[in-house]
N, C-alpha and C positions, 0 to 999 in steps of 0.2 A: 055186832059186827056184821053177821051177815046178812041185815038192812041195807047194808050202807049198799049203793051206786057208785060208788067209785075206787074198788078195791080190781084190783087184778090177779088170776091165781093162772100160775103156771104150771100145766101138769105136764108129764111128760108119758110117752104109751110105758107100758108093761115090759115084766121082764120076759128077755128074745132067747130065744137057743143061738148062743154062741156059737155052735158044732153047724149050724146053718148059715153060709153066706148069701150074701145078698144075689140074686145073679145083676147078670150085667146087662144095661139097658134097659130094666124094667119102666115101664111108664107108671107117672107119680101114683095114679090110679089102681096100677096092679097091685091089691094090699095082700095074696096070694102066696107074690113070690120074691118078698121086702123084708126084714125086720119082724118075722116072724114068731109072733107070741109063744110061750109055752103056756100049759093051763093055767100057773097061779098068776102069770100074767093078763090072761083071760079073767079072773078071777079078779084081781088087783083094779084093774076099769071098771069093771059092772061094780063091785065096792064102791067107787069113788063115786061114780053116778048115784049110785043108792044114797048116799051122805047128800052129796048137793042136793038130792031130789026131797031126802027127809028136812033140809034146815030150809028149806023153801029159796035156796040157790038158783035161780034163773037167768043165767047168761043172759046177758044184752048179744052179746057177738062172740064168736069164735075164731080165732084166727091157726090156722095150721101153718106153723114153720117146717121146712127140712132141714 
């Protein structure tokens, strides 16, 4: 399966501190002051990376939604 070229995986970021809002007007760029990881959410990404990195998972393209 993860041969294949034409599989799509949808991940989505890490779990955020709810007790933290967003502010307002942040530019998409600001990752600062956004949706603000907590550590096992920190944690939770570098895992996933690790997995793709180990099964030889090489994104063709990455696309980021908001």
């Amino acid at each position: 399966m993860f041969t294949r070229d034409n599989i799509v995986y949808l991940v989505r970021h890490g779990p955020t501190d709810w007790s933290r809002l967003d502010e307002r007007n942040v530019a998409p760029t600001d990752c600062e002051n956004q949706r603000v990881m907590v550590d096992d959410g920190h944690t939770s990404v570098g895992d996933i990376g690790a997995s793709f990195a180990s099964n030889g998972i090489i994104p063709a393209r990455i696309d980021v939604r908001e």
